[in-house]
N, C-alpha and C positions, 0 to 999 in steps of 0.2 A: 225823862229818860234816865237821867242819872241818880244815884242814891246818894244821901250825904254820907254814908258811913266812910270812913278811910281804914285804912290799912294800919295797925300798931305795928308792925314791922318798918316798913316807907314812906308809911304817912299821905301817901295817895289814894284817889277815891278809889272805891271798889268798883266793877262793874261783873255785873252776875253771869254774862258770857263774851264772847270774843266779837259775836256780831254789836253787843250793844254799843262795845267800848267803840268798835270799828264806826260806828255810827255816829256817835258822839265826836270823836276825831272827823267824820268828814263832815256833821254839824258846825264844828268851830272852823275848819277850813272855809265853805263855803260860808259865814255869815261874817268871816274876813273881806272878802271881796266887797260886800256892805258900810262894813263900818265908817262909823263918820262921828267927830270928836265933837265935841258940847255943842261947839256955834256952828254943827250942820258941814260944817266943809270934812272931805274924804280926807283919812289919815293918809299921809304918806308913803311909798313904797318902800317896805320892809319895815316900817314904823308897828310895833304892835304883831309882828307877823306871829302865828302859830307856828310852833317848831315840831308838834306831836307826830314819830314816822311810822309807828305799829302800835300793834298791842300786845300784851304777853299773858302770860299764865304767870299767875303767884304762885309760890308755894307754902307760903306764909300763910296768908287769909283764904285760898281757895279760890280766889276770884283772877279778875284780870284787868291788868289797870297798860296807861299810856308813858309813851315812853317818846325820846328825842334821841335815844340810844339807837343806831342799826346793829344788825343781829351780829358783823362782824366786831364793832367796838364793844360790844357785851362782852364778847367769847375771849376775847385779847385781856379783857379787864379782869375779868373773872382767873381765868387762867394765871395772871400775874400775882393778885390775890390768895391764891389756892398757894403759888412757890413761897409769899412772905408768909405767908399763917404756916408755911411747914420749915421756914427757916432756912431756907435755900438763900444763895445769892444769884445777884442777878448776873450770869454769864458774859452779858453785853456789856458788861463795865469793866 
């Protein structure tokens, strides 16, 4: 399913549309449920867990890769970034 190529911008895998990444994200989810460590016994609860909660658009590589980001801590992040690269300070201090 997935391609090895990564992203030179992020450095994460590419994935060619939004269902495949979507895919892949609930491939790793369900074969968590599974997993089980060398000598056969089930890993522990939260031990190992996948944290992947969407998927996005690049605008980097054109593709679309996984993220543990929700779409509000992007926005807030982004946003903050945007005040220090234009040299604002930060009002809350």
């Amino acid at each position: 399913m997935a391609t090895n190529k990564k992203c030179r911008e992020t450095g994460k895998v590419i994935f060619a549309s939004w269902i495949e990444a979507r895919l892949v994200m609930l491939d790793i989810k369900w074969n968590y449920f599974f997993k089980r460590d060398e000598t056969g016994r089930r890993i522990k609860h939260r031990q190992g867990r996948p944290v992947q909660r969407r998927a996005y658009y690049c605008t980097h590589c054109g593709g679309y890769h996984l993220t543990k980001w929700k779409k509000s801590n992007f926005n807030s992040y982004t946003e903050k970034k945007w005040r220090r690269d234009k040299g604002e300070e930060n009002p809350d201090l």
